[in-house]
KOLDRENNU-426799 format. One record per residue: residue in three letters; x, y, z of N, C-alpha, C in turn; residue number from 1. Coordinates in Angstrom, 3 decimals. Each point is the difference from the previous one (the first is absolute). Layout:
<'ALA' <X Y Z> <X Y Z> <X Y Z> NUM>
...
END
This chain:
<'UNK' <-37.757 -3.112 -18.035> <-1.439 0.122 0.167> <-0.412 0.352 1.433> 1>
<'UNK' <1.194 -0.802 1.010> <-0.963 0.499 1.482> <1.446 0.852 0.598> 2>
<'UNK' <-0.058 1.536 -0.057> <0.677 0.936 0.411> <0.385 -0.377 1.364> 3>
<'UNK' <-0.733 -0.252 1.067> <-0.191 -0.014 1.363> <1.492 -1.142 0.384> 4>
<'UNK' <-0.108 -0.490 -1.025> <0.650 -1.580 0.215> <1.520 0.128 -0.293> 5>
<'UNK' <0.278 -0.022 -1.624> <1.105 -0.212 -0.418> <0.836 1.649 -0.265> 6>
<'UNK' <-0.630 1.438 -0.308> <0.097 0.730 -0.669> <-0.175 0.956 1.155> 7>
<'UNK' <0.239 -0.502 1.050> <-0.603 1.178 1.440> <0.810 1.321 -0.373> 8>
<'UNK' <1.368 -0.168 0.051> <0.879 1.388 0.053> <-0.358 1.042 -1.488> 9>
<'UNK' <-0.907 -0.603 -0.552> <-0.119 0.863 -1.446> <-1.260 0.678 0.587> 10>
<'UNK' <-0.809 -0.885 0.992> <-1.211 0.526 0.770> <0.234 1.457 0.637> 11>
<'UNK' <0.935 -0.503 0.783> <0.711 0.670 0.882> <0.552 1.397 -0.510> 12>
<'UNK' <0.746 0.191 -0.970> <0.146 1.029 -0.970> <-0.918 1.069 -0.261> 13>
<'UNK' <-1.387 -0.852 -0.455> <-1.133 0.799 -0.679> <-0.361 0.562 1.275> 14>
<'UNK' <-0.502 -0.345 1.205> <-0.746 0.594 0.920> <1.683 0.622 0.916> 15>
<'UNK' <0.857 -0.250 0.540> <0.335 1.112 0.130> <1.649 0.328 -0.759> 16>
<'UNK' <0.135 -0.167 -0.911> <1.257 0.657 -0.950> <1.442 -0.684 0.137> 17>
<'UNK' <0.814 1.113 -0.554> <1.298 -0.293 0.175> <0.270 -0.150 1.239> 18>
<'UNK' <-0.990 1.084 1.158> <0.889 0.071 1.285> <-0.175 -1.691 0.584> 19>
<'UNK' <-1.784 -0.344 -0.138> <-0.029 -1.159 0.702> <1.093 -1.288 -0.327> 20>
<'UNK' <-0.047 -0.379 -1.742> <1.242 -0.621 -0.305> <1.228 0.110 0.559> 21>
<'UNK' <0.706 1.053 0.198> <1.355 0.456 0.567> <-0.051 -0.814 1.634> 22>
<'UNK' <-1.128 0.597 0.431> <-0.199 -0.298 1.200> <-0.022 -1.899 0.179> 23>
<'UNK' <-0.812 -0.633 -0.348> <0.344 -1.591 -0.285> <1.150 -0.315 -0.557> 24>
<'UNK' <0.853 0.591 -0.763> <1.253 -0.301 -0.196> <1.385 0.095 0.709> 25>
<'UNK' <-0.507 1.362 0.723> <0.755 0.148 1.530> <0.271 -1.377 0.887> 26>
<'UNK' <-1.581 0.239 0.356> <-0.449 -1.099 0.680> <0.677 -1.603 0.115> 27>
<'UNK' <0.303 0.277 -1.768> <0.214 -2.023 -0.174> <1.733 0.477 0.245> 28>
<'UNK' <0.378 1.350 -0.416> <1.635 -0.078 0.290> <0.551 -0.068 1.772> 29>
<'UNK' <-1.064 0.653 0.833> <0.318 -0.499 1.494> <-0.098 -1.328 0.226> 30>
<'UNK' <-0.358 -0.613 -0.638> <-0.687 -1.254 0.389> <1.664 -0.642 -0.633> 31>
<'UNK' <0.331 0.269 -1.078> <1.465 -0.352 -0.366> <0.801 0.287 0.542> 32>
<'UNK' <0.376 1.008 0.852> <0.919 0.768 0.388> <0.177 -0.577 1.515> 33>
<'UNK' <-1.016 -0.339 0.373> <0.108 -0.729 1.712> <-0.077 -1.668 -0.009> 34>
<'UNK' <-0.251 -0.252 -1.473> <0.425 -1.578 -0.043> <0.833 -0.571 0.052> 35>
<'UNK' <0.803 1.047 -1.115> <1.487 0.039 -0.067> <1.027 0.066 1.270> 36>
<'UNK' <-0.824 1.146 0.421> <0.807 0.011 1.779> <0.024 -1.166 0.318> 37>
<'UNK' <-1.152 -0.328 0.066> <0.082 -1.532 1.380> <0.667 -1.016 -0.900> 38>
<'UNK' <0.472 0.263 -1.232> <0.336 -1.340 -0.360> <1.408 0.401 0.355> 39>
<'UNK' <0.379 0.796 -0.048> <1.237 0.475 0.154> <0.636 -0.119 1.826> 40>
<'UNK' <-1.055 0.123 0.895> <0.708 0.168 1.216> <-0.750 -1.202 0.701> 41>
<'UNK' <-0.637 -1.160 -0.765> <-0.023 -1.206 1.034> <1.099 -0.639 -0.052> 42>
<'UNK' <0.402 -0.871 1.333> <1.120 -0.592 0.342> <0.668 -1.314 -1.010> 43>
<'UNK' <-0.819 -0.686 -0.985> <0.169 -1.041 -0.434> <-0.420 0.100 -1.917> 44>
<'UNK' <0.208 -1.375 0.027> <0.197 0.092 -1.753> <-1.511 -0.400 -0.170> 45>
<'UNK' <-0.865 -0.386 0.342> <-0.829 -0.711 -0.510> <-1.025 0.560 0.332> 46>
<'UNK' <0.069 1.304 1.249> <-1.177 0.904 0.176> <0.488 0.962 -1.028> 47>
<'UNK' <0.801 0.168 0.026> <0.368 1.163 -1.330> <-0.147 -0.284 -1.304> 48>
<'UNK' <-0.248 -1.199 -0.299> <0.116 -0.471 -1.682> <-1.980 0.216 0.282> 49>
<'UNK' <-0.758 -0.729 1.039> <-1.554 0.311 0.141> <-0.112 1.420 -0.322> 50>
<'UNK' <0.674 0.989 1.040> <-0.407 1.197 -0.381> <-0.302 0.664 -1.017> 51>
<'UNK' <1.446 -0.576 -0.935> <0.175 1.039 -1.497> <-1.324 -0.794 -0.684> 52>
<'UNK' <0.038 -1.501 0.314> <-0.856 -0.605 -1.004> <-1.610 0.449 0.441> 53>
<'UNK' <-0.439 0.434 0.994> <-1.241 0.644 -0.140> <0.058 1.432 -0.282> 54>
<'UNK' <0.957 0.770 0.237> <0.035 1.255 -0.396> <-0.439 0.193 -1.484> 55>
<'UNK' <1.076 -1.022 -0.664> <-0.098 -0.336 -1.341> <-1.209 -0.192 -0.773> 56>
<'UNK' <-1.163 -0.892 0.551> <-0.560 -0.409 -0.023> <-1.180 1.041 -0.122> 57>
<'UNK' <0.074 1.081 0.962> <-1.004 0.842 -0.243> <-0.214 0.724 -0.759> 58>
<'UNK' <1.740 0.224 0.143> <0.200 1.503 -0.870> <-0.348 -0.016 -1.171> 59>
<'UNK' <0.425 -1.392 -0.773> <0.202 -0.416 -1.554> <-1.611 0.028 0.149> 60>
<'UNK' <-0.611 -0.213 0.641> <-1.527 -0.645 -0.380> <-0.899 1.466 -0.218> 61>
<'UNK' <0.272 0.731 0.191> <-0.345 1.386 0.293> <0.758 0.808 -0.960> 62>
<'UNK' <1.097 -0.266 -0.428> <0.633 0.669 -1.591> <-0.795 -0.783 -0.901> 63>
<'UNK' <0.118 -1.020 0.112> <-0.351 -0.618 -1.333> <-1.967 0.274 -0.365> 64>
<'UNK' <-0.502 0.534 1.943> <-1.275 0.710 -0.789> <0.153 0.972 -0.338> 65>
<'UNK' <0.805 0.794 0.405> <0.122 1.686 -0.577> <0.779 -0.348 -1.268> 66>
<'UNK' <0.068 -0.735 -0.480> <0.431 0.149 -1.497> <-0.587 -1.194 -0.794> 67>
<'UNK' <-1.079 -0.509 0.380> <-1.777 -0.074 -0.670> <-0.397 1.012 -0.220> 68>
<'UNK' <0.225 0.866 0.901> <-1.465 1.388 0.047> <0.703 0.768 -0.668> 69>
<'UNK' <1.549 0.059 -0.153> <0.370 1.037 -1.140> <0.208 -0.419 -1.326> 70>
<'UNK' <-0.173 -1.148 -0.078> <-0.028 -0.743 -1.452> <1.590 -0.233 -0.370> 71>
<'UNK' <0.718 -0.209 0.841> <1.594 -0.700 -0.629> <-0.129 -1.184 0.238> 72>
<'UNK' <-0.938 -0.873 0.149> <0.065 -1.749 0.223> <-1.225 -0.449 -0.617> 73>
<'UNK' <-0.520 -0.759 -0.590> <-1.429 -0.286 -0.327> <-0.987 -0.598 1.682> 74>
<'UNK' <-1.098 -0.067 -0.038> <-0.730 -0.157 1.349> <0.228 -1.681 0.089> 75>
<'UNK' <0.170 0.146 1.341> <0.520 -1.540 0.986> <-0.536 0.108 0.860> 76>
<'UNK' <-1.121 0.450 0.681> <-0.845 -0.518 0.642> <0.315 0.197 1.614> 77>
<'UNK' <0.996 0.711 0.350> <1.118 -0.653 1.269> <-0.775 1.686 0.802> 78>
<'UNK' <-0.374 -0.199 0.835> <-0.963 1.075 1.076> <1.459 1.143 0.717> 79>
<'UNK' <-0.016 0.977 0.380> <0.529 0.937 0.194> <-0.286 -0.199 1.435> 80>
<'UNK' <1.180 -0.209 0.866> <-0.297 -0.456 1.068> <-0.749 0.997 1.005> 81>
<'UNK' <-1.009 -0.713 1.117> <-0.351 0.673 0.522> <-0.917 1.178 -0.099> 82>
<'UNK' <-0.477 0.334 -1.264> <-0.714 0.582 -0.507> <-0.975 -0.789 -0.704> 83>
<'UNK' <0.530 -0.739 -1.258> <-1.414 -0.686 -0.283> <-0.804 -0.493 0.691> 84>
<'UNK' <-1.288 -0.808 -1.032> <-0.818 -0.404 0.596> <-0.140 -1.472 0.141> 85>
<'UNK' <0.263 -0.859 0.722> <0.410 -1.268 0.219> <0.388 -0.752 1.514> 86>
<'UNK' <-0.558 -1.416 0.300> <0.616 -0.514 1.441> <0.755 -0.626 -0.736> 87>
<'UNK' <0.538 -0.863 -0.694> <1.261 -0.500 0.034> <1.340 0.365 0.267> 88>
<'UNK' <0.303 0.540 -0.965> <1.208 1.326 -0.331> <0.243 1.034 1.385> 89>
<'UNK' <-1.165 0.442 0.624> <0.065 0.664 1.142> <0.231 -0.672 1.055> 90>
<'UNK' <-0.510 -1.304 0.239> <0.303 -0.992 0.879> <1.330 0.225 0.303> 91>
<'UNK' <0.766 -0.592 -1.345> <1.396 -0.474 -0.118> <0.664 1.042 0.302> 92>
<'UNK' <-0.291 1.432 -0.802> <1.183 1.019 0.155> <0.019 0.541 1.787> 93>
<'UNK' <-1.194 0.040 0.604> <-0.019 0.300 1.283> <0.741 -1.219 0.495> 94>
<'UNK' <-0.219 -1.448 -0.196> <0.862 -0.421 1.015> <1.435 -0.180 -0.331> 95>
<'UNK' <0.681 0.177 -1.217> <1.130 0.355 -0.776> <0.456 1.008 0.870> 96>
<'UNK' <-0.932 1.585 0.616> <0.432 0.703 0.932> <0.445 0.206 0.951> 97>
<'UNK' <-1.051 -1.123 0.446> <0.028 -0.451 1.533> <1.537 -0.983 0.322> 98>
<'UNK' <0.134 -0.404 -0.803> <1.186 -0.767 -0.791> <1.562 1.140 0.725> 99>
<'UNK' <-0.341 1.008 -0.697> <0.574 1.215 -0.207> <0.409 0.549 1.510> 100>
<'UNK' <-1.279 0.388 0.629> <0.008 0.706 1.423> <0.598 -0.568 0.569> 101>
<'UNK' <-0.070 -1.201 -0.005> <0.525 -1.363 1.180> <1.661 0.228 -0.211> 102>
<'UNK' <0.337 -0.087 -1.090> <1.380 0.335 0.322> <0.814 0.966 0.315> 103>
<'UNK' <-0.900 1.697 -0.817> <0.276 0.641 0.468> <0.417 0.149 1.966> 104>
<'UNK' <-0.306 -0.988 0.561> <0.380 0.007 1.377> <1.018 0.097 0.631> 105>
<'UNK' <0.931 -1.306 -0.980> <1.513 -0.397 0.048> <0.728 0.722 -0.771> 106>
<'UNK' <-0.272 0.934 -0.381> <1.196 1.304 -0.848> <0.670 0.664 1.706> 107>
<'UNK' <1.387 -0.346 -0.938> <0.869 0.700 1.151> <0.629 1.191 -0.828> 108>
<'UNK' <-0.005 1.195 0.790> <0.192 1.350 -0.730> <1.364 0.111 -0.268> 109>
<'UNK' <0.863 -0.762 0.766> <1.521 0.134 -0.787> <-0.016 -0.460 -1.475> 110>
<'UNK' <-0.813 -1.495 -0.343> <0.404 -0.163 -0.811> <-1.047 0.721 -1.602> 111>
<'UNK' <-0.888 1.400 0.568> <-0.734 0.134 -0.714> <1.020 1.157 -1.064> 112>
<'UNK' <0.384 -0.187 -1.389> <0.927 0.929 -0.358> <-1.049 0.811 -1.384> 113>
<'UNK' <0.219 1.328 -0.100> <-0.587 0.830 -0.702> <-0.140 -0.581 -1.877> 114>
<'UNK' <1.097 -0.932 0.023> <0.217 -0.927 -1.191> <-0.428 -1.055 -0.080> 115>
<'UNK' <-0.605 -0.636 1.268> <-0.347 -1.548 -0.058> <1.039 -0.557 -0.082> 116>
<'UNK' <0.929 -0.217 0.945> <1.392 -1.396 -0.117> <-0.815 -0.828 0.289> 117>
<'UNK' <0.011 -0.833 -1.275> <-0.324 -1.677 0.205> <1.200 -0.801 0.457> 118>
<'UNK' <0.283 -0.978 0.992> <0.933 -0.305 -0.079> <-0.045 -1.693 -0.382> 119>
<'UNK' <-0.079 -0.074 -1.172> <-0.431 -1.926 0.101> <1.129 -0.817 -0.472> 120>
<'UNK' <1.303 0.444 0.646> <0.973 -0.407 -0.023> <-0.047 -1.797 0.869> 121>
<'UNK' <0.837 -0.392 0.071> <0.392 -1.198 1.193> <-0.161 0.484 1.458> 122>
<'UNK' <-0.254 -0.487 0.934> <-0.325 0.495 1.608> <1.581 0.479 0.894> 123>
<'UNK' <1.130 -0.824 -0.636> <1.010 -0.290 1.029> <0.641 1.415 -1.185> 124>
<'UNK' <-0.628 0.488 -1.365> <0.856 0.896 -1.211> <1.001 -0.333 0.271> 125>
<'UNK' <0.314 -0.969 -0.482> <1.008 -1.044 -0.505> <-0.001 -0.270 -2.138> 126>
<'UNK' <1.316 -0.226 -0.540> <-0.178 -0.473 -1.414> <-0.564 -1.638 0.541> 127>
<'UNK' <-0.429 -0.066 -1.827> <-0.477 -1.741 0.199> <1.139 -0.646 -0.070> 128>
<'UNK' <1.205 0.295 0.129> <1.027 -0.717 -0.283> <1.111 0.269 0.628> 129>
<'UNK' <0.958 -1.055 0.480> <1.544 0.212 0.807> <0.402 0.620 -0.837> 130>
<'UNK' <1.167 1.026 0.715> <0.572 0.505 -0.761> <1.036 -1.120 -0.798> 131>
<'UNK' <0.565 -0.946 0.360> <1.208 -1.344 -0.552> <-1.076 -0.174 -1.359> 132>
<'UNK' <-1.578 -0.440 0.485> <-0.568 -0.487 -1.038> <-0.510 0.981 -1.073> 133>
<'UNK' <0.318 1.311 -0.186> <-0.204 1.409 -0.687> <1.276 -0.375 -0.520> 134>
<'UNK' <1.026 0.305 0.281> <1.282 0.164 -0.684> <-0.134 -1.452 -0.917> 135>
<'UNK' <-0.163 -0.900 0.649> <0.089 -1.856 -1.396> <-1.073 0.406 -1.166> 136>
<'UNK' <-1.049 1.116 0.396> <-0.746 -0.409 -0.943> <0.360 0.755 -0.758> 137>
<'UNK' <0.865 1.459 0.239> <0.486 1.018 -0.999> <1.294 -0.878 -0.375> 138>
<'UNK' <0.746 -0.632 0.266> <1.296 -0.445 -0.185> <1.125 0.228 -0.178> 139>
<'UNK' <0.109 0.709 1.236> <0.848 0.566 0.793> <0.917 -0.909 0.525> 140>
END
């Protein structure tokens, strides 16, 4: 019932087309594509698990409106970030961003790889186990 609100990108469509759509969809894929970076080239596990998890956070929130407005999900109510019309949701996703920028700080470019190496291995990449106590448990 209120276009402005829940249904913006179908708005968005009518007044300016495929190109404008394409164009917001771009949009939400940079926004993926440099989240991913920083989650990928901060130094630690727990700025990197934040990263993906707001990246995540947007991205999904922003598919799951573009597929309201194309009719593969029934309507959920969930605002298309940054575009709708709303302070809550905008509140959050801007400071979810801000979230974002801040770490972007501590990305070190060695460890930024064209694949995203996560590495959330052990710190010392070490097994969890002696090797004496690997071999007893295979029984060897």
């Amino acid at each position: 019932p209120l276009p402005h609100t829940d249904a913006v990108l179908a708005v968005v469509g009518e007044e300016l087309g495929f190109v404008g759509c394409l164009v917001v969809l771009v949009l939400f894929g940079i926004v993926a594509w440099r989240g991913f970076r920083v989650a990928a080239g901060v130094p630690n596990r727990f700025a990197s698990l934040l990263a993906t998890g707001l990246t995540c956070w947007i991205v999904g929130q922003a598919l799951l409106n573009v597929a309201v407005a194309t009719n593969f999900v029934p309507t959920t109510g969930v605002p298309l970030p940054y575009i709708s019309y709303g302070g809550s949701s905008m509140v959050a996703c801007l400071a979810g961003m801000g979230l974002l920028v801040n770490l972007s700080r501590w990305v070190e470019p060695t460890r930024v790889k064209l694949y995203g190496n996560l590495d959330l291995r052990r710190g010392d990449r070490r097994s969890r186990l002696s090797r004496t106590h690997r071999a007893r448990r295979l029984g060897r």
